[in-house]
KOLLUM-997450 format. One line per 4 residues: number of its first residue (from 0); their letters; for each residue x, y, z of N, C-alpha, C. Coordinates in steps of 0.001 Angstrom, whole numbers, padded with zeros to 6 digits. Layout:
BEGIN
NUM> A> X:Y:Z:X:Y:Z:X:Y:Z | ...
END
This chain:
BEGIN
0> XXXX> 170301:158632:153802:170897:159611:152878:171913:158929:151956 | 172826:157777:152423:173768:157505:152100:173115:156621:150575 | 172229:155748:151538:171194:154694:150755:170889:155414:148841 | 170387:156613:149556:169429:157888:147958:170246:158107:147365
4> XXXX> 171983:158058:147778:173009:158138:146994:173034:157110:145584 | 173303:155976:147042:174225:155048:145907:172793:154452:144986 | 171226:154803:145263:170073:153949:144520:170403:155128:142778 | 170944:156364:143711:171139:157224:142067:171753:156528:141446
8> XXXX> 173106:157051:141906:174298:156137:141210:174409:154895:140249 | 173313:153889:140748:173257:152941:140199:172319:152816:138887 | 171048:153835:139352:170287:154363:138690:171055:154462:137391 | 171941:155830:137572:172998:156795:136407:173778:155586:135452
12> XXXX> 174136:154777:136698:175102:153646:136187:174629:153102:134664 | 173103:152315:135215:172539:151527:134258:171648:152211:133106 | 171755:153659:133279:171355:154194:132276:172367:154517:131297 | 173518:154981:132190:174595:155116:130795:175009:154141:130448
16> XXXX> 174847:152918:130416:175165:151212:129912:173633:150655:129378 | 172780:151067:129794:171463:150997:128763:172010:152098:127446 | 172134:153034:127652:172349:154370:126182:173183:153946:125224 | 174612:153132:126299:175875:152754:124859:175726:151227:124783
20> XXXX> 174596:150678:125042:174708:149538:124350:173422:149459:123327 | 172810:150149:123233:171588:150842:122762:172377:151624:120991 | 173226:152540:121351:174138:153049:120508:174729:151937:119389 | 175651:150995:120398:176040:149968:120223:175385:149242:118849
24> XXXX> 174231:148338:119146:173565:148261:118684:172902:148558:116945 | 172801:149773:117712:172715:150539:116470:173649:150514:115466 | 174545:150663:116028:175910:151283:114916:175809:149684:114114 | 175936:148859:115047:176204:147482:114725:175345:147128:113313
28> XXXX> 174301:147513:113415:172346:147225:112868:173268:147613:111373 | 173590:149027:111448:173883:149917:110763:174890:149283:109599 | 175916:148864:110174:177545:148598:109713:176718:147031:108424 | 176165:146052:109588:175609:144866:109062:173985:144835:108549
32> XXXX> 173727:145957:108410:172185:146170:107336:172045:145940:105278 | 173152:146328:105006:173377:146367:103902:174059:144259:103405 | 174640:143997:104036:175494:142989:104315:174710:141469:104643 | 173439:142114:105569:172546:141060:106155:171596:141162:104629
36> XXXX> 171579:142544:104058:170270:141962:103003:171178:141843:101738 | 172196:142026:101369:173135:140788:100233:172976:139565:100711 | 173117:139076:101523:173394:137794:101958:171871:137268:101732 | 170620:137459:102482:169212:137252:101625:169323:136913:100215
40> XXXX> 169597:138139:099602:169373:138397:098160:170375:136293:098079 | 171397:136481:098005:172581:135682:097389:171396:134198:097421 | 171180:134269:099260:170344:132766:099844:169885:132281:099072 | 168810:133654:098962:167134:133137:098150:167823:132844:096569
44> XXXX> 168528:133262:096005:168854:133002:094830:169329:131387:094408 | 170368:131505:095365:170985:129827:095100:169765:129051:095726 | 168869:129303:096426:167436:128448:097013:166787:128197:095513 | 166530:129427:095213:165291:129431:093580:166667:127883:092933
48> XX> 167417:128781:092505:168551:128106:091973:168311:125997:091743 | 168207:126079:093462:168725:124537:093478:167301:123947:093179
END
């Protein structure tokens, strides 16, 4: 009984640390999406460039 406890628990554990790093992630994707494709744009330019 004790065992079905703590296999939840751990279960619960690693799902709510799978969800906010998942979130995480995201937000992150989010914040540095715009930022990651300036930085492309700039690359490829000074690449053609040189």
């Amino acid at each position: 009984m004790v065992f079905f406890v703590v296999v939840q628990g751990v279960g619960l554990l690693s799902d709510m640390l799978h969800l906010l790093s998942f979130s995480f992630l995201d937000t992150f994707g989010m914040v540095l999406g715009p930022y990651s494709e300036m930085f492309l744009l700039v690359s490829t330019r000074i690449w053609i460039l040189e």
